[in-house]
C-alpha positions as CSV (number, residue, x, y, z in Angstrom):
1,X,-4.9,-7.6,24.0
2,X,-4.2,-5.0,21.0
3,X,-1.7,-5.3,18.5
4,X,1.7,-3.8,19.0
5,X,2.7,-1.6,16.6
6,X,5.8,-2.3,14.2
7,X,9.0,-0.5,15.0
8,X,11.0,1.3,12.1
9,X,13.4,-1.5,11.6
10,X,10.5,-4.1,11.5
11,X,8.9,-2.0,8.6
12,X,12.0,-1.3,6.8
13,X,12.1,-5.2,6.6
14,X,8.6,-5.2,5.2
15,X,8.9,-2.4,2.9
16,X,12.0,-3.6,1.3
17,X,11.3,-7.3,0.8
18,X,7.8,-6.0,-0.3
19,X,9.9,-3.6,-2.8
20,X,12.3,-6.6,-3.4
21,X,9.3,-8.6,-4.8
22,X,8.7,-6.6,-7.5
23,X,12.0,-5.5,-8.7
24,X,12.6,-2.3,-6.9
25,X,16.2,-2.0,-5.2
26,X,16.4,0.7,-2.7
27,X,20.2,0.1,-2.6
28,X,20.2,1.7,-6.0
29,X,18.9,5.5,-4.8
30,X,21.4,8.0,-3.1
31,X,22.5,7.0,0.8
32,X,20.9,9.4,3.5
33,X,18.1,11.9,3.2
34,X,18.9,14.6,0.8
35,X,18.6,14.2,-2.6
36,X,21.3,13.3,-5.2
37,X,21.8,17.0,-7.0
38,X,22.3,15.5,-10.2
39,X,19.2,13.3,-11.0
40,X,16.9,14.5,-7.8
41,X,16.5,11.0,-7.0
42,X,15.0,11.0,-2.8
43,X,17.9,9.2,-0.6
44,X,17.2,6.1,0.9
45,X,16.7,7.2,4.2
46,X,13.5,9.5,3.3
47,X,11.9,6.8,1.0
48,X,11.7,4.8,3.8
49,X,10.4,7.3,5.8
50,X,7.7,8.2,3.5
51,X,6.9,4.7,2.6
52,X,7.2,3.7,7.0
53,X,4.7,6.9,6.8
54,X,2.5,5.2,4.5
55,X,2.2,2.3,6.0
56,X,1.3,3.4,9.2
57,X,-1.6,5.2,8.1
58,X,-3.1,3.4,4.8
59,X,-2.2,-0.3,5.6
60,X,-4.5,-1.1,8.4
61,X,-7.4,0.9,7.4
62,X,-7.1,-1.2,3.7
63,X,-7.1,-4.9,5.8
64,X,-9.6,-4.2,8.0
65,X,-12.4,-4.2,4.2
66,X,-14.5,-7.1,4.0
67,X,-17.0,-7.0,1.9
68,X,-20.7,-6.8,2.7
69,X,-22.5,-9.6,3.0
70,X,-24.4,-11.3,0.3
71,X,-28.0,-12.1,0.0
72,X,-30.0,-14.8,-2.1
73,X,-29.1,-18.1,-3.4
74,X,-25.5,-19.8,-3.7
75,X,-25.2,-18.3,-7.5
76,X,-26.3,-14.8,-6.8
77,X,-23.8,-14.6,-4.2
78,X,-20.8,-15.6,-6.1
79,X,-21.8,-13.2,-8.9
80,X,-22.4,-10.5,-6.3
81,X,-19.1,-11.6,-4.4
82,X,-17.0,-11.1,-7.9
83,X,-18.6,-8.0,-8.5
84,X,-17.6,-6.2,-5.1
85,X,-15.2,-3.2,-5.7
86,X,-11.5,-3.7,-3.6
87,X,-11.0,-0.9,-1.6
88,X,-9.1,2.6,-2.8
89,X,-7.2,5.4,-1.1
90,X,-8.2,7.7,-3.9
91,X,-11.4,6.4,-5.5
92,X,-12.5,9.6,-7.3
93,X,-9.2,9.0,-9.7
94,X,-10.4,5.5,-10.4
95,X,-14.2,7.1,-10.9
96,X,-12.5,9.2,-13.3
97,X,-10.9,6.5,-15.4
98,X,-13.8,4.4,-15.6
99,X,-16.3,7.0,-16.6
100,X,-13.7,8.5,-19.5
């Protein structure tokens, strides 16, 4: 049986105690959708909607990496285990930082 898919509200949940955890109130940005004119902070409503976005399309493609799997003795696989690079969305920008 597949998965069912998260409603909004269920990813609002996760996005904002995910948020919560590192310090980052949504409560503190403009109510709504449209931008607050003075500081062109996003409103609430489409940060979630970006980050609900997100999520639907990034998340799952990101958990479903596991590493390949090793070869030779006990050692050689733990150095070969620590060495594996984690998965990125965007890996050209972290090519470019590493070869600067």
């Amino acid at each position: 049986m597949a998965p069912t898919p998260p409603t909004d509200a269920e990813l609002d949940v996760m996005i904002r105690a995910r948020l919560a955890a590192v310090g980052i109130d949504l409560d503190q940005l403009p109510p709504g959708t449209a931008p607050d004119p003075e500081t062109g902070a996003p409103g609430q409503a489409a940060v979630l909607a970006s980050l609900r976005a997100f999520a639907r399309s990034s998340l799952a493609e990101l958990s479903a990496w596991v590493p390949p799997a090793p070869s030779g003795t006990p050692a050689d696989q733990a150095v070969e285990l620590s060495q594996q690079a984690a998965p990125m969305l965007y890996p050209s920008i972290s090519t470019a930082w590493r070869d600067a």
